[in-house]
Structures are given as structure tokens and as C-alpha cells.
C-alpha positions in Angstrom: -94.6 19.8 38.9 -94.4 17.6 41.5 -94.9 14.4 39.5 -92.6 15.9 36.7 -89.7 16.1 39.1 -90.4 12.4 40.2 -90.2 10.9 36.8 -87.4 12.3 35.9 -85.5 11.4 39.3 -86.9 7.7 38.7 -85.2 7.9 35.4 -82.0 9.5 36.8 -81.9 7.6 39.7 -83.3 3.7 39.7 -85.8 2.9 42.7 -83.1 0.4 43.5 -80.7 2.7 43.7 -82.6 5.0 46.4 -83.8 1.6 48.1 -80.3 -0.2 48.6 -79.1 2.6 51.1 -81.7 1.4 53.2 -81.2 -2.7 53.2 -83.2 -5.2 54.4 -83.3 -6.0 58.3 -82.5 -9.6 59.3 -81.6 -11.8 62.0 -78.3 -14.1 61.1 -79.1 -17.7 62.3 -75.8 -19.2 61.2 -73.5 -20.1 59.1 -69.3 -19.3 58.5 -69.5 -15.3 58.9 -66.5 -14.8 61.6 -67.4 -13.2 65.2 -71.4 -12.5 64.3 -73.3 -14.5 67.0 -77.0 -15.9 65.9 -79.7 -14.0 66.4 -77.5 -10.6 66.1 -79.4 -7.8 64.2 -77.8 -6.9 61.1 -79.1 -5.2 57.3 -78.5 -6.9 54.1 -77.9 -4.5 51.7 -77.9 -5.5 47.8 -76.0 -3.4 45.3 -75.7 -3.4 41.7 -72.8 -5.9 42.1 -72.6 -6.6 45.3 -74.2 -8.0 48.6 -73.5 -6.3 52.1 -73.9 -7.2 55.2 -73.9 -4.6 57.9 -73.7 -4.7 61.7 -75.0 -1.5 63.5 -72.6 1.0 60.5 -70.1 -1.7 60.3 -69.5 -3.8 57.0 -68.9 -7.5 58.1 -69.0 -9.1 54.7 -69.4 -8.2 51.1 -70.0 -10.7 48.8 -70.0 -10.2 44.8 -72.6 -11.3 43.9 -71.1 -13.6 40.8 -69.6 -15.7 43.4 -73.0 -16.7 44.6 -73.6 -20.3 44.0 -76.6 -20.9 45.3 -79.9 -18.9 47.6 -82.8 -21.0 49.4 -85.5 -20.7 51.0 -87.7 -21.8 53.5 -90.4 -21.4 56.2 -90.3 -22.3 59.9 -93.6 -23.3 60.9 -94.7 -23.8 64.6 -97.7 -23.5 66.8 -97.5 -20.3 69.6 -97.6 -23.0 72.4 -95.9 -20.9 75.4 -97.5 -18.0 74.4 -100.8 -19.8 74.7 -99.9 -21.2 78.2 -98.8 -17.8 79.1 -102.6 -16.0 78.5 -104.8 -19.2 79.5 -103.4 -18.5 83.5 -105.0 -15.2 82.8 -107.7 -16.1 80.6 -108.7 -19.4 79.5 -110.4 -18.4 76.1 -107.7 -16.6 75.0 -105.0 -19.1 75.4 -106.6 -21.7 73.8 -107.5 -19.5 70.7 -103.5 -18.5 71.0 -102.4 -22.4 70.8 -104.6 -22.3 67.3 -102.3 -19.9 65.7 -99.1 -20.3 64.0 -96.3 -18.2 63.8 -94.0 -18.4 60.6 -90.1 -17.3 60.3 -88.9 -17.1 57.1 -85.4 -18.0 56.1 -82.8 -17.0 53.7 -79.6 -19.2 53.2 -76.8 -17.8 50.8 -73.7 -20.0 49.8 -70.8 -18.6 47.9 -67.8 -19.8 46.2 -65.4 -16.3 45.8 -62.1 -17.2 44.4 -61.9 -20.0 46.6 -63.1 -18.7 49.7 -66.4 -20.5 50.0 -69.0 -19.5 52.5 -72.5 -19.8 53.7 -75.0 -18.5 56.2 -78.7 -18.1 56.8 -80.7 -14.8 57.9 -84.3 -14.7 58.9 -86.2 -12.1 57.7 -89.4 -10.1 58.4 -92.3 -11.3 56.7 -92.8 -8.2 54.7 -89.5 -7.9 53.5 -88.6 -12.1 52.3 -90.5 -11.5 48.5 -88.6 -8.4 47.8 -85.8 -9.5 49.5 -85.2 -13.0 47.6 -86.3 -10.6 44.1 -83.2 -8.6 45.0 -81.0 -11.7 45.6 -82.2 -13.5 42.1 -81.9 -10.3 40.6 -78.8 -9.0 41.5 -77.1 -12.5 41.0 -78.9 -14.5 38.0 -79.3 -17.4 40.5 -83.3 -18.6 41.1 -83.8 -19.3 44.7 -85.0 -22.8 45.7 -87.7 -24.0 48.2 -85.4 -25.8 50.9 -88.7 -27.0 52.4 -89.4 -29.0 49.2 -85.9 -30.4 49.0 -86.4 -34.1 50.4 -82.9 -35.9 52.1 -82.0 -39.2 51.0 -79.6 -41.4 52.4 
């Protein structure tokens, strides 16, 4: 009975649907979203039409999601250095194992061009939520994410 009742609430209701009230965690790192200060918790929610971003139960931007121009991505690789200093004064072994590790951050940059108001920012998010959250973002906006890391800079 039990399975019944969840098939048929998957077909009435889309997982999406159940999973958008609950948003993705991320940390903004930047970009032209007035009075949010980097490294302020927020939760990027993604609707059928539209992309929220949430402070605490406040709504500090919504952006439709047609007026998405562009979504990267990219990785911030670095070796856990002070860490590693931090547990050799307690144990040698140990910190030098620590300086062999790296940590990643993963990063999400959305631009936007709405009706002439154009925007961007970036968000880093937790390592088990950056697949399904870039899915969302492609999804909900017809846009395919691109590496930033493999963009090269010329001059």
C-alpha cells in the first residue's frame, strides 16, 4: 500500500516539486547582490521558472530563470597547510600526513541579463550538493554550465 501511495504522489507531485522547498545551502562569495556580505549563509532554491535566493526566511533575489545568460563552474583546489601546522605541534605524523591532503571548494557563478538589469554572483556549495545543484540550474534554464577552470585568459 505503501508503495502504491508513493507512485501515485510521484506522479501527482514531481520530486522536484517536493525537493525545491528545501533548496540548496551555499555560501555567496560575491558578486552585485545588494547588502549580502561574502561568506553569508544563504539557500538557493530553484523553481519551475524561477531561481531564489534566501537569507535565513528572507527572499533577497529572484531571478527568472530566462534571463540567465550564462552558469560556470569551477573548483578551488589548495593543500590543508595551516591545518597541517596546527596538528604537527601536537603530533608530527599527523601533520605531515594533513599537509598531503587537499581540500576542494566548489563554485557556482550565475550571470543574468533581466530586462536590462544585469547581474552576477558566485556561491560555493557543498560537495554533495554542486552535481544536482548545476542539474537544477541547466535544467531549469536551457543554459549548459561551463568549466571556468578550463577557460584560459588571453590578452
Amino acid at each position: 500500500m505503501k508503495r502504491i501511495l508513493s507512485v501515485v504522489l510521484c506522479i501527482l507531485f514531481p520530486i522536484s516539486a517536493l525537493a525545491s522547498g528545501n533548496g540548496y545551502k551555499v555560501a555567496y562569495d560575491g558578486g552585485s547582490i545588494q547588502n549580502a556580505k561574502t561568506g553569508a549563509e544563504m539557500k538557493l532554491v530553484i523553481d519551475a521558472t524561477n531561481i531564489h535566493l534566501l537569507q535565513g526566511k528572507t527572499d533577497i533575489l529572484t531571478i527568472p530563470a530566462s534571463a540567465v545568460t550564462e552558469i560556470s563552474y569551477g573548483q578551488d583546489v589548495h593543500r590543508r597547510v595551516g591545518a597541517a601546522i596546527g596538528a604537527a605541534v601536537v603530533s608530527f605524523g599527523i601533520g605531515a600526513l594533513l599537509a598531503l591532503t587537499k581540500s576542494k571548494k566548489h563554485f557556482i557563478g550565475l550571470t543574468w541579463d533581466d530586462g536590462g538589469k544585469k547581474g552576477g554572483c558566485a556561491f560555493q556549495a557543498d560537495k554533495s550538493d554542486y552535481r544536482g545543484l548545476l542539474a537544477g540550474l541547466e535544467g531549469v534554464t536551457g543554459k549548459k554550465a561551463v568549466d571556468s577552470d578550463a577557460m584560459t585568459v588571453k590578452n
